[in-house]
N, C-alpha and C positions, 0 to 999 in steps of 0.2 A: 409420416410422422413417427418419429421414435417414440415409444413408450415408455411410461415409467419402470418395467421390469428390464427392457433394454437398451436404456439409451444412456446408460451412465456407463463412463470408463471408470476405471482406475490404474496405478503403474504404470507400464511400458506404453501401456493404451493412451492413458491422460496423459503421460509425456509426449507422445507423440502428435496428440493435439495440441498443445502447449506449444509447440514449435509452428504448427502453420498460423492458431489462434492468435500468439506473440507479432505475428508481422505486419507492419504497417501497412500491404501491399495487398491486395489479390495476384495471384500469380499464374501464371499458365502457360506452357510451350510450345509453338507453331513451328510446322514443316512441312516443308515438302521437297522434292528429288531435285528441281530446276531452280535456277538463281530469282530467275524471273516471274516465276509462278511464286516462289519466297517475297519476296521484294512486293508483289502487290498481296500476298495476304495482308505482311505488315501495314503495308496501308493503310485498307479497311478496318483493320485495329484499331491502329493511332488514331482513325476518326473517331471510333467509340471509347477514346480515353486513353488506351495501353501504351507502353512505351516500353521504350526495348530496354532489358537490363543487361542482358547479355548475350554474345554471338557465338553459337559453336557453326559447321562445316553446314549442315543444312536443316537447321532449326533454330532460334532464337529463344530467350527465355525471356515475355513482358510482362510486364507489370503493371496495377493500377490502384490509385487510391480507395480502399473500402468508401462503402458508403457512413457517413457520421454515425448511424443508428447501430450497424455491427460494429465499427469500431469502438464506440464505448461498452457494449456488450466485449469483446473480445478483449479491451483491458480488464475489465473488471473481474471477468473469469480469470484470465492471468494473473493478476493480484492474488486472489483468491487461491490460483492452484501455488502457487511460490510462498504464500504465507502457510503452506501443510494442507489445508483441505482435498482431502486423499481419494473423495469418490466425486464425481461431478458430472455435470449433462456433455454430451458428446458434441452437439450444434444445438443453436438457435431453435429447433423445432421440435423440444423435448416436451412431451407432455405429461399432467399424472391424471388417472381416469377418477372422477371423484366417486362415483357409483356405476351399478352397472345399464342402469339407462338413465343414467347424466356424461352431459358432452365431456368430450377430454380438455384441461386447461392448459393451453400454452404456458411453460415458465421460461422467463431469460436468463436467467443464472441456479444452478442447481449445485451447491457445495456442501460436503460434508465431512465431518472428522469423528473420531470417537465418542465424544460426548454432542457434538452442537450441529446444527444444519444451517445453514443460511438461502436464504431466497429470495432473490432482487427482482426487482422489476426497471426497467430503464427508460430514461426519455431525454429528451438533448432538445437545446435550440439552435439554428446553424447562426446565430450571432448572439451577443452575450444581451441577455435582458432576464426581465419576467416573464414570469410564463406559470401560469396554475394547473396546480398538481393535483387539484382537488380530484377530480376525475378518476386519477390512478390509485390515490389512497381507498377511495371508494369500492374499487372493482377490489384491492386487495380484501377490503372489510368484509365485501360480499364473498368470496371464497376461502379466508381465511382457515374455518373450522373448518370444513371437507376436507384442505390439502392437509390439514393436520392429522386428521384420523385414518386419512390414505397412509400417509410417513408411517403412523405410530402403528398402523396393521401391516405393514410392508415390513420395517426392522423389528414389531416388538416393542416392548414397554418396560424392558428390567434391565439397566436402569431408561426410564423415559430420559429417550430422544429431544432434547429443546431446539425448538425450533424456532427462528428468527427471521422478521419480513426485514427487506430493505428496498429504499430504492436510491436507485444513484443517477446521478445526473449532470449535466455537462454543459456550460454555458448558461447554465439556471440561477437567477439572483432569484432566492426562493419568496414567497410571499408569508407575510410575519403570518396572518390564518394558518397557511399549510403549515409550516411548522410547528404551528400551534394541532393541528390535526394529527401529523407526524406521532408528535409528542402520547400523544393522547392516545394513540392506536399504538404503541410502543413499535412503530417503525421506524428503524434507523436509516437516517440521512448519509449518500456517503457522496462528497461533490469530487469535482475534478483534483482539487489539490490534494483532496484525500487519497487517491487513488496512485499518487504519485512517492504520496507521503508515504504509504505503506508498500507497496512498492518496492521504493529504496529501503525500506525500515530492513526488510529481508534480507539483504547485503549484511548489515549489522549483526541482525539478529536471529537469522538462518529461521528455521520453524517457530522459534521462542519469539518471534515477532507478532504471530499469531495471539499468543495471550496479550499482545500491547493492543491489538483488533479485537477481542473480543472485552476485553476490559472498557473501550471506550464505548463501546454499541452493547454491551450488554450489563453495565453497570448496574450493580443495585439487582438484578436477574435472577433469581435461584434455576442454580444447573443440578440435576440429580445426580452426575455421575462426579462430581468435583467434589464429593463433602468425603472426609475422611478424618478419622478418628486416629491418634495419638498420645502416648505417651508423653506427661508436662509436669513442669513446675510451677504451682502459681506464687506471686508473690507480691507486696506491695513497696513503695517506695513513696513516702508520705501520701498525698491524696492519688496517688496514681498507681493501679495496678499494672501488673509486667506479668510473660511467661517466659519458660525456657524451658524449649526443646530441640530435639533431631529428628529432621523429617530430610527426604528424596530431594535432591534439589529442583528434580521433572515434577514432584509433586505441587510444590514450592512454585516453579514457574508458571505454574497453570492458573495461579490465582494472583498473583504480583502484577505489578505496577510498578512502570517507572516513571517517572513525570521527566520529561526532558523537555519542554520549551520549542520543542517540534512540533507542533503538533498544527493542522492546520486550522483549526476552528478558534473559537475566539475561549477556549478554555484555559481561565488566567491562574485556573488554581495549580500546573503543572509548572517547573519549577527544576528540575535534575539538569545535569550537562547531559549533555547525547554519549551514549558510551561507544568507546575506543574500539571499530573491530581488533585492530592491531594489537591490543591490548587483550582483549580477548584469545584469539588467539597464542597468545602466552600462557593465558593462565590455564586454556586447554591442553599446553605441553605441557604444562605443570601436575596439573590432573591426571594425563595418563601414563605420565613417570612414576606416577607415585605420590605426588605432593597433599600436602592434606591443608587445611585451613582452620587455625584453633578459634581465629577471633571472629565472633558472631555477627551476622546477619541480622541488621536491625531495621524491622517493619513497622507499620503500621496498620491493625484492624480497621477497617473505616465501616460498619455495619450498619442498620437499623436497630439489629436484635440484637444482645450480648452472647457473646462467646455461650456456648455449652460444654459446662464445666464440671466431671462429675468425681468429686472427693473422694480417694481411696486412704492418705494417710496426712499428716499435720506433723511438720516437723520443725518445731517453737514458731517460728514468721513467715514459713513459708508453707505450700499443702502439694502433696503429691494428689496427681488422679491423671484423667483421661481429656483431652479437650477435644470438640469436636470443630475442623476448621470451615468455614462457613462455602456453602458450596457456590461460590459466585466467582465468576471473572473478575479481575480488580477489587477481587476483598484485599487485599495487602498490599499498601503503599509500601515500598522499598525506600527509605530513608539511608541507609547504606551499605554498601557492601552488592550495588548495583552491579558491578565487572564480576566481582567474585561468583554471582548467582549464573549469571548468563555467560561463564564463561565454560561452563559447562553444557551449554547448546552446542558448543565447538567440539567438545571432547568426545572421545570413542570409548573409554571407555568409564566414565563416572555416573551408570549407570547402577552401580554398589554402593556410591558411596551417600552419605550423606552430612551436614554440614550443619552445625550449632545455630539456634534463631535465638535475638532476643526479641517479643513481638510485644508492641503496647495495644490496648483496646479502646479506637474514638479518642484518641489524642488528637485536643483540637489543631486545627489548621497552624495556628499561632504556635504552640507550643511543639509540631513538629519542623516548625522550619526553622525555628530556633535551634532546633536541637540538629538538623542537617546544617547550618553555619557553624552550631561547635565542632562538631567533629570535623566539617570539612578543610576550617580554618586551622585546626590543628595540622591537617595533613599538608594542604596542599590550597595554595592560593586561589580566591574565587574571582572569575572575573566581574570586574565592576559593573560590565553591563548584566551579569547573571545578579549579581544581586540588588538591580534594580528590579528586575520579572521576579526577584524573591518578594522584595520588600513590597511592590506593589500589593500582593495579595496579603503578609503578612501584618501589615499597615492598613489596612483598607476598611476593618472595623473595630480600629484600636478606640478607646475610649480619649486618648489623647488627641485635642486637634490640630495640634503641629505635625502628630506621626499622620494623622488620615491625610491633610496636607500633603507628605512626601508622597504617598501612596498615590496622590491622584496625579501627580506629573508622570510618570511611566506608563502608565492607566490608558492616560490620553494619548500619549506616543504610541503603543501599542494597538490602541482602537482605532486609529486615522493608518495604521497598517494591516488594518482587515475592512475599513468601510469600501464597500462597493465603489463607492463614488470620490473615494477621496483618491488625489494625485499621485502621494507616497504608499498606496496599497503595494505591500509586498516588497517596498524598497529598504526596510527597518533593518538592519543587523540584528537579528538576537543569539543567542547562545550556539544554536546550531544551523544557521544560515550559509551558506558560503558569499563572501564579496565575491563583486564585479561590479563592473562600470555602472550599474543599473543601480544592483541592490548595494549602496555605500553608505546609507544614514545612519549615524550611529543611534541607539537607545539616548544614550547616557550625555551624549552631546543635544538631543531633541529634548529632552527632560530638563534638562537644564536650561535649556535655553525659555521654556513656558514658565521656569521656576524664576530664573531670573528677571523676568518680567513681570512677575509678580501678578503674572493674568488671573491667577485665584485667590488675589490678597495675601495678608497676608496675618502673623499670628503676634496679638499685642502681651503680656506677659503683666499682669498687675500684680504687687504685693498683697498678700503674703503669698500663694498659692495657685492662685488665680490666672485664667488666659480669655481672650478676647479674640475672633478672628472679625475681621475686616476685609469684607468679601469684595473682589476684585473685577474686572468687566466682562470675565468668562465664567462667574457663577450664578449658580440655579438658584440662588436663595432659597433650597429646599433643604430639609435634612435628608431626602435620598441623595446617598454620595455618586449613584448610578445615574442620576441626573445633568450633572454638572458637568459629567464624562463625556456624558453624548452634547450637551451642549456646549462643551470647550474644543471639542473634536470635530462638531459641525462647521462652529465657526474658523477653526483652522481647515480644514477640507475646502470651505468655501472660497476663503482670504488664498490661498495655496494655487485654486483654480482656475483662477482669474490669472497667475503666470501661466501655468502649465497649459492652458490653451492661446493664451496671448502671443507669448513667446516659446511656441512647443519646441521651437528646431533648439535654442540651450537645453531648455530642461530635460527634454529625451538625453543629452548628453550625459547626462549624471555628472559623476566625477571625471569623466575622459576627458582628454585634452578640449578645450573650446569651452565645456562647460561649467556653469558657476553657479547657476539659480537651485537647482536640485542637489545640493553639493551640504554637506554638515556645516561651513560656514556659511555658505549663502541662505541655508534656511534660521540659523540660527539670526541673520542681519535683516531677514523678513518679517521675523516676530519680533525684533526691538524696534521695526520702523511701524508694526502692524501695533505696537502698545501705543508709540508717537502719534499715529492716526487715532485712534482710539480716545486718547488724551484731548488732542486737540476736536473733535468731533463732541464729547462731554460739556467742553468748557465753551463750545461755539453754541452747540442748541441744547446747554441746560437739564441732559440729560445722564444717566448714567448708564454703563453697561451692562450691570446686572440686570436692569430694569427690562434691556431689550432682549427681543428674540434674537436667535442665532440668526437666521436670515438674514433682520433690521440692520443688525452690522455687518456683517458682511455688503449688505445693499450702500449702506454711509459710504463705507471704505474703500468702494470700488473706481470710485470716481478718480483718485488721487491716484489709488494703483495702478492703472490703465495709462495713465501718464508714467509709470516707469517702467511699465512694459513695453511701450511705445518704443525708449530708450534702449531695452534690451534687446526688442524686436530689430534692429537696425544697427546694433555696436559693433564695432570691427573685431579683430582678435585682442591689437592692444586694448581696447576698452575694457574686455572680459578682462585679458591676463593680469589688469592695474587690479581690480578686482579680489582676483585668485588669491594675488600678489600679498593681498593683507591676511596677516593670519592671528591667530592668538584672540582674545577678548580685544584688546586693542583692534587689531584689524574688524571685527565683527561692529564693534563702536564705530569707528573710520570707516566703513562700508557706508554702515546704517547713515550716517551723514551725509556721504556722500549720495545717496538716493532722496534724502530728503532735499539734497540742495538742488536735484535736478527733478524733483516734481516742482518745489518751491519757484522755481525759475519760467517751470510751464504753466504754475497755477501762483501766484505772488500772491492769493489768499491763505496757502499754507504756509505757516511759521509759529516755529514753537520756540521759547525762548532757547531750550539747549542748542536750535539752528541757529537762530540771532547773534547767540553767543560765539559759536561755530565762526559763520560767516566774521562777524567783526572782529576776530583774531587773523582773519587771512587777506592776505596784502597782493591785489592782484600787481599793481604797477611793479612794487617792490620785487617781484616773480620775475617779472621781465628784466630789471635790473641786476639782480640777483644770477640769472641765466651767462648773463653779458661777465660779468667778474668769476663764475666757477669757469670759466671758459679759459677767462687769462690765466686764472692758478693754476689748470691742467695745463698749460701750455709750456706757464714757467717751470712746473715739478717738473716735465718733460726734458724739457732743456738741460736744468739742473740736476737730475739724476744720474740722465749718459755723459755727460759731461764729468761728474764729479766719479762717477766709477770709470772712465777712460783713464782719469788720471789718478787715481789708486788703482787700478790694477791694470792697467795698459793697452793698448788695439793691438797688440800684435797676436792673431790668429783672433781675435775677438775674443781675448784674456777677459773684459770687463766684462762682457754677454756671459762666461762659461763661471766664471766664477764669483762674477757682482748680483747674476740673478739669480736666486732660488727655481730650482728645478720646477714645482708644479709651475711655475709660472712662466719657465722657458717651455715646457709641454703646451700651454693654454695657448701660448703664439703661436708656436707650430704647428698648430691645429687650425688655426686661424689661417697661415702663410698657404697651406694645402688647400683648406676650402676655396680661398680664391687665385688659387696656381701662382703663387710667387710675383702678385703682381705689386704688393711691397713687402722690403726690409721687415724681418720677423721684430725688430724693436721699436715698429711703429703701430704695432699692435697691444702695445702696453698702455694700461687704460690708469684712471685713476687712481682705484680704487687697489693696482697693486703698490701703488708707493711707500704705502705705510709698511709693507711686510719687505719689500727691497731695503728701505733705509735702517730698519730695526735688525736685519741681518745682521748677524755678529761678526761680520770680518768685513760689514760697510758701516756701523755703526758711527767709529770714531769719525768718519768724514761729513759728517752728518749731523751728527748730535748737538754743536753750538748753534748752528743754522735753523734745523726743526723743532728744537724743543721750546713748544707753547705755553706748557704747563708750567715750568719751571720747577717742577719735583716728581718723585714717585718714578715706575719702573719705567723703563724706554718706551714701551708700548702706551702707557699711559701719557706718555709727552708728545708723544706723535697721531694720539686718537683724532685728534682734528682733520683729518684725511679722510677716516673711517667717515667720521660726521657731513663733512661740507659730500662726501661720494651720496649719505644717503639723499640728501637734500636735491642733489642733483637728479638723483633719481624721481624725482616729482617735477623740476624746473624742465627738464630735457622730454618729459613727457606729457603731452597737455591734459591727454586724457585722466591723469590721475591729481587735477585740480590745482590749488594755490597753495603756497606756502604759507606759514605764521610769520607776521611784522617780529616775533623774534627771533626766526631763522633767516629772516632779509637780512637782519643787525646783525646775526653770526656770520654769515658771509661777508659782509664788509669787515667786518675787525679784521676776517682772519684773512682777507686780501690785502688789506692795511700791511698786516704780519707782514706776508708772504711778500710782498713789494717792498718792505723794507730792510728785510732780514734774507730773501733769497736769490731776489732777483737782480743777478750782477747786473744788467744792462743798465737797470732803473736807479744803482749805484753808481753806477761809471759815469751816466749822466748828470747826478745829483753834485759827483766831485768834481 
């Protein structure tokens, strides 16, 4: 067993662990002199797991998966040593002696820096569940004080060493007790995505990542060696006091905070964009040219205690003195000038300089993220989905109830993208997410889509002054607005999970070709069918939704859902792609019907009057008729196209092809002519839908324009739309899976075959004369 006097590296030592600790593998090399004698070591390996990574002349290099329990021990040190922690345990079997006849305690992670120490403890499950921690919090309770006073007699007490328990853990859905005990024993929780989280934060923000780590695990904390004393001006600006001064920007980073919306826990008050390394980077060349920065750095104090502020002079509104800055991790929200601060983690040498603050003290939540949309909006455009994660929190305990209202639609989108159990865990786009196939949901499209549904009611507006909310089938009917969160987020988790395991093979698809169900419009056309269920479920048994549990409805709902998962369980690709195919509110509308017309058809107890309506606007016979007449109009535009550019511009060399057709459209054939090796004429590839853009060509126009024009006014394009039209229409006639037309798009297709047989088609002339 390593000891606590020598089992810690640092430098070239810790980096050199760092490098075996980092790798995913156990590693090890076998030889021997003969091929054959090689050849069955390897063997005997492979049986106990190894596998060959590499082959040199007469040795091998294999490899084998750690066991679960070091491998999350060996990230978590890694984490640790990349976020700066500069002295650390060597292996697994470091111990500190608590006295001199008390046993030695095993620690798993042993980190340290200048001011802080951290010490983990580790546990894993080899599949994702529950699993009680109580156990571990316990043993740490029980040795807590010993390894503290071993630390603080080992380095000394000026300034005291703070010292921090953690435990971190991997596959752990933790239980609400332990974290309740967690809390209570101020042991910091750090799970799997945390460890990934920060991690990557290092990329970013090189050591200065370390105060984003310890800001969040040691919030609210007093550290002895962070508090420092400054040079200030104090000052007021109606009810709200300001300082202004110049401090070290290292000193600066030690206690800052940035909220970037990264962050893996369900902490909604964080709110910044993730910053730029690229951009950092620059302003580090900026820094060590020489560059200076006039315009301030504006924080926020977020403390218990108020500033310590001690008066040397009064100059009319304002007072010189000394301020002391509070010695905690994450005492200062960074409100702006986040690049500017951290861009000097990059620099070599801005370790001279120092940088103007203006800092406010306990500016509420509200009134600082106001003031990050002033400034921001002035610079530089916020994305819409960021100032939905702004406004949720900034909105969340307004005194208005339209603003708490907006606040609770992001709320919920956001919480059903951290519930354990919900489907969309982890699939939400926010601020600093990267897309893929997976993760494609928007924020801002999922908010809207709860909003437009009006699942939280919605807000009445009485004269003079006055407002009325009208609570909806996904409220708490409580005044905690924390209620209504978890109850509008259960019951979509639930309603959500009934596809996601019904029809798993779409939904795993996300957005990738095939899929549609886990898709921003297909979730958006699940909650307008999910309010339709809802609706009709109220109005059948007399009940309302606020009334029920999350469960209750989810239980109603499932029945009718299950029948269109049936459907999706089983749809071919055109089914999906008909699907895809609609886009916009409109298509989301046209979706939503169309799932209700195909539960309706499995269960002819469901019907709501907007289906009714639906349905009795669509003309099944009329469809099939309608099919039979786009068929002859394609046939006669066909005819009469080539036909009429033969003779405006001639067959000799295929003049009418080279100079009747428009280019992208001669490409689209020849592309066609290739895929199936010339097996027809490249101008029998010409579909409908390019007719309208051949005959409105300006050098086929005149041959054309008495014949086509429907409208009888306005610009060429507009006389010939009717092509555009009857092509979409055909796109539903020609394909079954995307349902029936409207008795007024049957009538359109007959007038404008009427047209077309009276006005184009010579044969049906020649006959009539």
């Amino acid at each position: 067993m390593a000891s606590f006097t020598d089992g810690l590296v640092v430098g070239d030592d810790a980096k050199k662990v760092n490098i075996i600790r980092s790798k995913n593998l156990d590693e090890k090399t076998v030889s021997a002199t003969k091929m054959d004698a090689l050849a069955s070591k390897i063997q005997g390996e492979e049986t106990d797991g190894w596998h060959v990574i590499k082959r040199n002349k007469s040795s091998v290099r294999m490899g084998r998966p750690k066991p679960l329990d070091r491998q999350l021990e060996d990230d978590v040190w890694c984490m640790l040593y990349k976020l700066g922690f500069k002295e650390l345990n060597a292996d697994r079997n470091f111990t500190i002696q608590l006295g001199l006849n008390a046993p030695a305690r095993q620690i798993d992670i042993f980190a340290k820096d200048e001011d802080t120490l951290f010490i983990v403890e580790c546990t894993h499950a080899h599949e994702k569940g529950s699993k009680s921690i109580k156990a571990l919090i316990d043993k740490i309770n029980g040795i807590r004080e010993d390894v503290i006073k071993a630390v603080h007699a080992y380095y000394g007490k000026k300034p005291k060493l703070k010292v921090k328990w953690a435990i971190a853990t991997r596959n752990v859905d933790w239980r609400k007790a332990d974290k309740e005990r967690a809390a209570e024993a101020k042991i910091a929780v750090i799970n799997e995505q945390d460890i990934v989280y920060y991690t990557k934060l290092t990329d970013y923000l090189k050591d200065a990542a370390r105060y984003q780590f310890m800001a969040r695990y040691l919030k609210g904390e007093g550290v002895d060696g962070l508090s420092v004393a400054i040079p200030a001006t104090k000052g007021r600006m109606g009810d709200i006091t300001f300082y202004n001064f110049l401090i070290s920007p290292f000193e600066l980073l030690k206690i800052s905070y940035i909220s970037h919306k990264a962050t893996s826990s369900n902490d909604l008050d964080t709110y910044q964009r993730m910053v730029k390394p690229s951009r950092l980077k620059k302003i580090a060349e900026y820094i060590d040219d020489g560059g200076q920065f006039p315009t301030n750095i504006v924080i926020n104090f977020k403390t218990k205690n108020r500033l310590k502020f001690n008066k040397i002079e009064t100059f009319e509104n304002s007072t010189f003195g000394t301020l002391t800055l509070p010695g905690q991790y994450g005492a200062a929200w960074v409100i702006d000038g986040q690049h500017r601060l951290y861009g000097f983690a990059f620099s070599e040498r801005g370790k001279n300089h120092v940088v103007p603050v203006l800092a406010y003290e306990n500016l509420p939540t509200t009134e600082e993220m106001r003031l990050f949309v002033d400034i921001n909006c002035e610079q530089v455009k916020v994305p819409r989905s960021l100032l939905h994660e702004i406004y949720s929190n900034l909105n969340h305990g307004s005194d208005d109830p339209a603003k708490q209202l907006e606040a609770q639609y992001p709320r919920i989108t956001l919480r059903l993208d951290e519930l354990p159990n919900s489907p969309i865990r982890d699939r939400v786009l926010t601020v600093s997410k990267d897309k893929n196939s997976n993760r494609c949901l928007s924020l801002t499209s999922l908010a809207e889509g709860i909003k437009e549904n009006r699942f939280l009611g919605s807000i009445t507006h009485i004269p003079p002054n006055q407002t009325m909310q009208q609570p909806g089938p996904l409220n708490n009917l409580s005044s905690d607005l924390d209620l209504t969160t978890e109850k509008a987020a259960d019951v979509l988790a639930g309603y959500f999970d009934i596809f996601a395991k019904g029809a798993s093979a779409n939904w795993q698809l996300g957005d990738a070709k095939g899929g549609f169900l886990c898709t921003n419009n297909g979730l958006r056309a699940l909650l307008r069918l999910l309010k339709e269920l809802i609706t009709f479920i109220e109005d059948r048994d007399h009940i309302k939704g606020h009334d029920m549990a999350a469960k209750d409805i989810v239980e109603k709902v499932a029945p009718y859902a299950i029948l269109l998962v049936e459907f999706f369980k089983n749809a071919d690709s055109n089914e999906i792609q008909s699907f895809r195919s609609r886009q916009a509110l409109d298509g989301v509308k046209k979706n939503c019907l169309g799932m209700m017309g195909i539960i309706s058809e499995a269960n002819p107890e469901f019907s709501t009057r907007e289906l009714r309506e639906y349905l009795g606007t669509r003309d099944k016979e009329g469809t099939k008729v309608a099919r039979g007449l786009i068929d002859e109009i394609n046939h006669i535009l066909f005819r009469d196209v080539v036909d009429r550019l033969k003779g405006l511009h001639g067959t000799t060399k295929d003049a009418w092809w080279w100079n009747g057709i428009p280019q992208s459209i001669r490409e689209k054939c020849d592309q066609q002519v290739n895929r199936d090796n010339g097996e027809k004429d490249r101008w029998q590839y010409l579909s409908l839908v390019d007719y309208q853009s051949i005959v409105v060509h300006d050098i086929n126009w005149t041959a054309f324009e008495d014949r086509y024009d429907f409208e009888g006014k306005g610009k060429k394009a507009e006389r010939v739309k009717w092509i555009s039209r009857i092509n979409k229409i055909r796109q539903t006639t020609h394909h079954p899976e995307k349902g029936l037309i409207s008795r007024d798009d049957v009538n359109y297709v007959k007038t404008i075959h009427a047209f077309v047989k009276q006005n184009i088609d010579d044969i049906a002339q020649s006959k009539a004369a």
